[in-house]
C-alpha positions, -999 to 999 in steps of 0.1 A, spaced: 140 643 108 124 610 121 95 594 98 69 569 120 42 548 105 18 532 127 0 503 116 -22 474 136 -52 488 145 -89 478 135 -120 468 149 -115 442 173 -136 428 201 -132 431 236 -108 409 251 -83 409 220 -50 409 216 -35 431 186 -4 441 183 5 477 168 34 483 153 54 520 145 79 522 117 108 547 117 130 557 92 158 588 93 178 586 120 196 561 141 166 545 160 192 525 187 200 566 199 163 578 211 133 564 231 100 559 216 66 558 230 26 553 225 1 577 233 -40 579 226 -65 598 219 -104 583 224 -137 601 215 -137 634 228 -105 630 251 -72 646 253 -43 626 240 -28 607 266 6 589 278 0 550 269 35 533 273 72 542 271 103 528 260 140 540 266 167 536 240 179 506 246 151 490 257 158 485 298 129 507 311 97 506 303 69 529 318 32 525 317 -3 544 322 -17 525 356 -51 517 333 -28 495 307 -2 483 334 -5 439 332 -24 446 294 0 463 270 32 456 266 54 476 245 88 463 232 117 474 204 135 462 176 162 477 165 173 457 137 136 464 119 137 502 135 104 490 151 89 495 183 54 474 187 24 480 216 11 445 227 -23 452 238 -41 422 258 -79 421 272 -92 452 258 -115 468 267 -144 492 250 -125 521 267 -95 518 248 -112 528 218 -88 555 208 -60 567 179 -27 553 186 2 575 182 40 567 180 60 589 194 101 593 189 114 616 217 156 626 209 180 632 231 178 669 228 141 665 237 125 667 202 97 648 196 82 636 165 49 619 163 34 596 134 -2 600 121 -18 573 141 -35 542 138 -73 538 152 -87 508 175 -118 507 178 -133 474 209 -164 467 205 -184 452 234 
């Protein structure tokens, strides 16, 4: 079992910079690759960034490829989401996600940014 907290989000004006971060606890958070997904107003949830275990690769959505940035710690068991110039259409709930090596996923409860214009 694989606990994630998000936490980061707010209102924040276009153009920011937060950062969000996701908190895991329960198993060994060096062995599985983490991610970031959102879901705006009346959307589907959608892929945001990805991570592998050990931090090499990194994948991104083309609309937040050269703003976000995600990155991992593994001696705080923390992966972050570095988001830069945003824009009113980010306005979504951030999810963590924690995907295992036998393809389980686990997902926290989210974390809502809201850009205002």
């Amino acid at each position: 079992q694989v606990q994630l907290i998000e936490s980061g989000g707010g209102l924040v004006q276009a153009g920011g910079s937060p950062r969000l971060s996701c908190a895991t606890s329960g198993r060994t958070f060096s062995s599985y690759a983490m991610g970031w997904f959102r879901q705006g107003p009346g959307k589907e949830r959608e892929f945001v960034a990805a991570i592998n275990w050990s931090g090499t690769l990194t994948h991104y959505e083309d609309s937040v490829k050269g703003r976000f940035t995600i990155s991992r710690d593994d001696a705080k068991n923390t992966v972050y989401l570095q988001m830069n110039s945003l824009k009113p259409e980010d306005t979504a709930v951030y999810y963590c996600n924690a995907r295992m090596a036998d393809g389980m996923d686990y997902w926290g409860k989210g974390t809502l940014v809201t850009v205002s214009s």
